[in-house]
C-alpha distance (Angstrom), angle and dihedral (degrees) to the residues before:
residue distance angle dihedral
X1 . . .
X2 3.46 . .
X3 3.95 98.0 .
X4 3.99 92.2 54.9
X5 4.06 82.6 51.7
X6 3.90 89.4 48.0
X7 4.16 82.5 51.2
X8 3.45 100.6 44.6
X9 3.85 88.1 47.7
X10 3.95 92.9 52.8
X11 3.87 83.7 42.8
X12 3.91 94.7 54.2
X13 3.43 97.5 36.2
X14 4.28 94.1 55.9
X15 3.67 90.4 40.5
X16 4.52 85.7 52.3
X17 3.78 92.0 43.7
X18 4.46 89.0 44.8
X19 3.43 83.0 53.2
X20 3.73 95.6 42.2
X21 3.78 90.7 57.3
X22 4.29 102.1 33.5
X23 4.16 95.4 40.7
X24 2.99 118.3 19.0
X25 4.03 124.3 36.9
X26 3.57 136.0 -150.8
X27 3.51 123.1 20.3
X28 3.78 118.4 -31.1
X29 3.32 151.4 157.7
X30 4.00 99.8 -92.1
X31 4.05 83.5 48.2
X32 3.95 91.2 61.1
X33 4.16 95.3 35.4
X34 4.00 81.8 52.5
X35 3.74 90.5 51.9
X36 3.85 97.3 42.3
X37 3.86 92.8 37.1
X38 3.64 82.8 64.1
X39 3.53 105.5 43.2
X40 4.21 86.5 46.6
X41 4.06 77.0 61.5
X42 3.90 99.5 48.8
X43 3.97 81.9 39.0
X44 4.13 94.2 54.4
X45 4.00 92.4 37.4
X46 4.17 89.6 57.4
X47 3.86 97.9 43.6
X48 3.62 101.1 34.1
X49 3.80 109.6 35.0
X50 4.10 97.6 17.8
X51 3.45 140.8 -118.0
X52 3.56 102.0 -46.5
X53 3.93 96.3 49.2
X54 4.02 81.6 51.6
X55 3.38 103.7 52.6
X56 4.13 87.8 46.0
X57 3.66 90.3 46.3
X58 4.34 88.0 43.9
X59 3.92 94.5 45.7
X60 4.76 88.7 44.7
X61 4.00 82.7 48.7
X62 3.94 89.3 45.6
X63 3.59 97.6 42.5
X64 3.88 101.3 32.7
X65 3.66 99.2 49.1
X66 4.27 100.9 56.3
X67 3.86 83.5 41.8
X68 3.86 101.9 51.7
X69 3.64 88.6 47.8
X70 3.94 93.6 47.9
X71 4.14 94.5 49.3
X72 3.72 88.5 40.1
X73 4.28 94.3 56.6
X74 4.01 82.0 40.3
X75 3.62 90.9 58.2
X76 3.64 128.2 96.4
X77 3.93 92.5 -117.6
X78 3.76 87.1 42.6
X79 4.26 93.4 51.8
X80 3.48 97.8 53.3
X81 3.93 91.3 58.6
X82 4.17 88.9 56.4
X83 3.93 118.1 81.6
X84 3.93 101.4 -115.6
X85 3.80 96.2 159.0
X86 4.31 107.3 133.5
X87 4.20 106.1 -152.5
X88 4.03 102.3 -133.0
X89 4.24 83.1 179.0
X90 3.67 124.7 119.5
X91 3.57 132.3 -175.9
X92 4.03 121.0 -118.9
X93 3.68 121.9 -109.9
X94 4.39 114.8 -146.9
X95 3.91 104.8 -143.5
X96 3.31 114.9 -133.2
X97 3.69 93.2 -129.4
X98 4.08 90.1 59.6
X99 4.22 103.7 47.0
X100 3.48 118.3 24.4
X101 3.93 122.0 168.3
X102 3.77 105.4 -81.7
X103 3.41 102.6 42.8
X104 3.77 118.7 117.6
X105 3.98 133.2 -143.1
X106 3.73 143.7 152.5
X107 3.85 135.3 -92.4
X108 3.89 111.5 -114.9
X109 3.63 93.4 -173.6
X110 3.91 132.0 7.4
X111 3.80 115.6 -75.4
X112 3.81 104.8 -141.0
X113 3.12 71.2 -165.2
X114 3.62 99.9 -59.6
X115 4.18 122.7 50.8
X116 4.04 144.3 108.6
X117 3.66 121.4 -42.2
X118 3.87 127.8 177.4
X119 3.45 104.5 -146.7
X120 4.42 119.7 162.8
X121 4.02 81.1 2.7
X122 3.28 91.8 -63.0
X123 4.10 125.5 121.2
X124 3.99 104.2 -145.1
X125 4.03 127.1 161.6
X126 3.88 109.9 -102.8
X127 3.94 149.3 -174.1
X128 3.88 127.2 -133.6
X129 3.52 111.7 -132.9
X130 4.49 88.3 -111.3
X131 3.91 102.3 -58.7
X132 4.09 132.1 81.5
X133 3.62 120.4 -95.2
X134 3.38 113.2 -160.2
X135 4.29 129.6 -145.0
X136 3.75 120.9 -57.6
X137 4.20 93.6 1.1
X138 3.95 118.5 144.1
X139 3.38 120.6 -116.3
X140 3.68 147.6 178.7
X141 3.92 135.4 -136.9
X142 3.72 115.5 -108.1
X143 4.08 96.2 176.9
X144 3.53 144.5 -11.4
X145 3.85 131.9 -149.8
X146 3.65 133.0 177.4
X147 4.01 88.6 -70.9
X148 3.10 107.9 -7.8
X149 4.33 129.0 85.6
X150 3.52 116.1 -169.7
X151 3.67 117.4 -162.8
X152 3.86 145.6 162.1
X153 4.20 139.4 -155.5
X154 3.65 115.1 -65.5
């Protein structure tokens, strides 16, 4: 009887600490009844069966438990709960030589307070200077940075 208890504690106790790591994050309760599930089967091997059946039953909780958790984040249900996504994006740079403070454009959409502006024919990502600019209202550039344009109503 008690080696199907030490089993079914092993058993419980990877199945609390899988779920402890795939559902629900940080630490928890089913992360710490995992942990002590386990330990009450290490615990019951040693003074119940001896020292042999305890260092077996430490060196299958040992092994088993890294293991499980490995195959299962290697597994197709396990990859789709880890972020894998690789960000190809990169942010646009104004040359200097293009918009320069001064020059004077139009709003394609509403900048609330950021949007698209078409300024020197070109359609660039800008920042009102603190107020709304509505649709298709002229504008002029107050600063540039590296990639940012800062600009105001007309």
């Amino acid at each position: 009887m008690s080696l199907l208890a030490i089993i079914l504690l092993i058993i419980l106790g990877l199945v609390l600490l899988l779920l402890e790591f795939a559902v629900i994050p940080g630490v928890t309760i089913a992360g710490i009844g995992g942990f002590l599930l386990l330990a009450g089967s290490v615990y019951i091997a040693f003074s119940e069966m001896g020292k042999v059946a305890g260092f077996i039953t430490l060196a299958v909780v040992l092994i088993l438990s890294p293991l499980m958790i490995y195959y299962f984040f290697k597994s197709r249900a396990g990859k789709k709960m880890i972020l894998d996504s690789k960000i190809d994006g990169k942010v646009e740079n104004t040359t200097p030589d293009k918009i320069q403070p001064g020059d004077t454009g139009i709003t394609i959409g509403r900048l609330a307070p950021t949007g698209k502006v078409k300024i020197n024919g070109e359609i660039v990502e800008a920042q009102s200077s603190g107020v709304f600019i509505d649709h298709q209202v002229e504008i002029r550039v107050v600063k540039t940075h590296l990639n940012k344009i800062i600009v105001e109503p007309k």
